[in-house]
C-alpha positions, 0 to 999 in steps of 0.5 A: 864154033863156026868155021870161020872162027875155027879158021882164025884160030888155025892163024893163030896157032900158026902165027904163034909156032910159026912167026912169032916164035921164030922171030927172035933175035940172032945168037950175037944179036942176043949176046949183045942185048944181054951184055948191054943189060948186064952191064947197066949203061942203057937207058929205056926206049922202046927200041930196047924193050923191042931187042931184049924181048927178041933176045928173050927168045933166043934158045939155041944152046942145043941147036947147036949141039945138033948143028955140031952132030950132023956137021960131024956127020956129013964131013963138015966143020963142027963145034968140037965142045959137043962133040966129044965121047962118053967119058968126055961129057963126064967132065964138067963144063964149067972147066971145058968152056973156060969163060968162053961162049961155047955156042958162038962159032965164032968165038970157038973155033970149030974142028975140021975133020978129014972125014965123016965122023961115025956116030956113037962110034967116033963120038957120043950122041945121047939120043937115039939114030931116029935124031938124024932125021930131023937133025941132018935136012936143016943142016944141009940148007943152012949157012950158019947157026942162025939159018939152021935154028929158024929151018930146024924150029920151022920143021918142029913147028910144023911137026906140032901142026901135024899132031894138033891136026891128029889130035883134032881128028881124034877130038871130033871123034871122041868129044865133037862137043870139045872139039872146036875149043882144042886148037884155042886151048893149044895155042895158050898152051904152047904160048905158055911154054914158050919158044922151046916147043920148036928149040927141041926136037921133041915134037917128034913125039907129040907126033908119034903119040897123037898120031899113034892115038888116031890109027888106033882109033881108025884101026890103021895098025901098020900106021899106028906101029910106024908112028911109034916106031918112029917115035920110040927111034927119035927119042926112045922114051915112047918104048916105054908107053908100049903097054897101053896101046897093047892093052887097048888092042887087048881090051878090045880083043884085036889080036890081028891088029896087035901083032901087025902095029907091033911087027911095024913098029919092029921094023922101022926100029930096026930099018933106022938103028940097025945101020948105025949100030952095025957102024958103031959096034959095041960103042953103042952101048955107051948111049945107054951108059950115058943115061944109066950114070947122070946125076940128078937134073937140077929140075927133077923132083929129087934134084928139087929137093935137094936145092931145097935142102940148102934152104936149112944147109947151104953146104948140103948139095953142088952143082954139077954141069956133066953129061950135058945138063945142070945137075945137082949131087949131095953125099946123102943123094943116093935114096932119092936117085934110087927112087927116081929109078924105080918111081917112074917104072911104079908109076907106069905099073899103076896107069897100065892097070887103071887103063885095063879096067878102064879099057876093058869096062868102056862100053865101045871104041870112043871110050876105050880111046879116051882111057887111052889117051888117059894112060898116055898122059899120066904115065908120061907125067910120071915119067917127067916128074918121078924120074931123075932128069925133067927137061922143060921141053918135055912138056912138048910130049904133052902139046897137044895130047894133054890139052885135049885130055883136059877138055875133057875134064873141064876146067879144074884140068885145064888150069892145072896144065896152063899153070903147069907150063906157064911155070915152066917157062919161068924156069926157064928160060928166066930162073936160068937166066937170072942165074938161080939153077946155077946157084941151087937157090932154093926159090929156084927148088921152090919153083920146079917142085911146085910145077912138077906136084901141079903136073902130079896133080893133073895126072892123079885127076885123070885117073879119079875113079869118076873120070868121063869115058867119053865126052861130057855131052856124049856120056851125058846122052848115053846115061840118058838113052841106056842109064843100065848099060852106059859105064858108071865111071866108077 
């Protein structure tokens, strides 16, 4: 592709992250676009068509979770429906929100307090201190709720640019011979997930994975440490991929690189938590508690199967709006909690030993790279679709770490995760929209379990014995110079 061409494409991509994905309508503006066509008196114009794709993108139901948090923090009038303690999150917000929109400060008043609250001390927050970061700057610019979402998904935005930027290093080192068709890939990709790649801070851990990926490839371990630090203090989830790249610096016998990624990672960990939880003391602990005790998401497989079950026994499961989320529960849901338990953790335990071997038989570093790059994909995939809450934003983790694993893999790969995310922007927004997570119909269970089995599938084929180790023309030329020495792949 000539640079030229490549640089249309980088216009593209910012164009979509962006423009376009900011250019959605207001959060009164889209209420009442959707009042408007709730109610049936309209007519068609394209003035119409216009205000209801704009109100389609509207997504700020945790932007102004996040807004309601740093408020808090910095002494400022917040939503007080967010801002509540662990106990409070166990009510069911059907009841707390009494038919009012509880994402229009205008039509909740907010709380005033007399100081700063305390995080995980004065009120629960269900991520880690790391969110803060990303939470609070936008707050402190931003006039009301509009300003903060286009600040926040501005800053997400160009946290995705900056990964799809690491993630293009990595590619042209490598696979050159994929490298230039990444950024068109990605930019179908984040169009097929929607305007909730920039609603979520989930970019945050696009970032850390790729940049984590990219000094371990450049042998920059203090940077590799602090980007997954950062990672694992924003969202916590990245501490559990610790042993792939413990095992890529093990595979290749980099015990000194090791010890400093695994000390610097230590001590951003420590530089960001430490302060909040010297604040909060042992209330700390309820972040923890909060995960440990919520229910089946009604996108999990095992919430998925359950919907599915009212298809042969309509009584058979409820819903449950606790701990934040659309949840599902039935008297015979215990088995399938269990296993959303222990599945993501069995899953872990077979992509760490794949990676091992795929690791320790790579005949040099660009290999090695892409078994980890492997790793990382399929156990966050085993992560998302065996554990017991699946977001639709999680698939952020894989923009754009995973498009650049299915380049590699040619289009069987590709297609599968295009589907994958174009499905779950049918989830949701629209199948919530339409009313179909909150009913527990079984189409909308039909829907998840098919997205959640592609992205299974996708996994289960990065990880198939005959796999490429590098690029399709690199391990082309290496079978061709050193047919004895080059891996077989088997």
């Amino acid at each position: 592709m000539s640079p030229r061409r490549q640089a249309w494409w980088w216009s593209a991509w910012c164009f979509v992250v962006f423009g376009f994905f900011n250019s959605c309508a207001g959060h009164r503006d889209a209420q009442t676009t959707g009042d408007l066509l709730s109610s049936g008196a309209w007519t068609p114009s394209p003035g119409l068509a216009l205000s209801a794709l704009r109100a389609a993108g509207t997504d700020d139901g945790d932007i102004n979770r996040y807004l309601a948090y740093a408020n808090a923090v910095l002494g400022r009038p917040y939503q007080g429906y967010y801002v509540r303690p662990l106990e409070g999150w166990k009510v069911d917000a059907s009841v707390l929100a009494t038919g009012r929109d509880v994402n229009d400060p205008e039509a909740t008043p907010p709380v005033r307090p007399d100081a700063p609250l305390v995080p995980y001390r004065d009120f629960l927050v269900e991520y880690p201190p790391g969110f803060f970061l990303f939470a609070v700057p936008p707050a402190l610019v931003a006039l009301d709720l509009d300003g903060y979402r286009v600040l926040f998904s501005l800053g997400m935005a160009l946290l995705l640019t900056a990964a799809l930027a690491a993630c293009a290093r990595i590619a042209r080192q490598v696979a050159p011979e994929v490298a230039p068709s990444l950024v068109p890939w990605a930019t179908g990709m984040v169009l097929a997930l929607g305007t909730i790649a920039v609603r979520r801070y989930d970019a945050v851990v696009a970032l850390s994975l790729c940049a984590l990926a990219l000094f371990c490839l450049a042998r920059r371990p203090a940077l590799a440490g602090i980007a997954f630090g950062i990672g694992v203090a924003a969202k916590g989830l990245p501490l559990l991929l610790a042993p792939l790249p413990i095992l890529f610096w093990a595979s290749r016998r980099r015990w000194r690189e090791l010890w400093i990624a695994s000390l610097a990672a230590c001590l951003v960990g420590l530089l960001i938590g430490l302060p909040f939880a010297r604040a909060a003391g042992a209330q700390m602990l309820d972040l923890f508690a909060y995960h440990g005790q919520r229910p089946l998401q009604v996108e999990s497989t095992g919430g998925a199967l359950l919907i599915l079950g009212r298809w042969f026994a309509p009584s058979s499961a409820t819903l449950s709006q606790t701990y934040g989320s659309a949840n599902v529960v039935a008297g015979w849901d215990g088995p399938l909690r269990v296993a959303a338990g222990l599945l993501p953790f069995a899953a872990l335990a077979g992509v760490s030993a794949w990676s091992w071997w795929r690791m320790r038989q790579a005949a040099n570093d660009r290999a090695a790279a892409a078994a980890l790059l492997r790793g990382l994909c399929a156990a966050l995939v085993g992560l998302m679709a065996l554990g017991k809450v699946f977001s639709p934003q999680y698939l952020t983790w894989l923009l754009p770490l995973g498009v650049l694993v299915s380049l590699l893999d040619g289009r069987r790969a590709r297609v599968l995760l295009l589907i994958a995310f174009a499905l779950t922007q049918i989830i949701y927004p629209f199948a919530y929209r339409f009313g179909l997570a909150n009913a527990l119909h079984p189409a909308f269970g039909l829907l998840v379990l098919a997205r959640n089995g592609l992205l299974l599938a996708w996994a289960a084929w990065l990880l198939r014995p005959s796999a490429p180790t590098e690029g399709p023309a690199q391990s082309r030329r290496l079978q061709k110079v050193t047919p004895s020495t080059a891996p077989s792949g088997r």
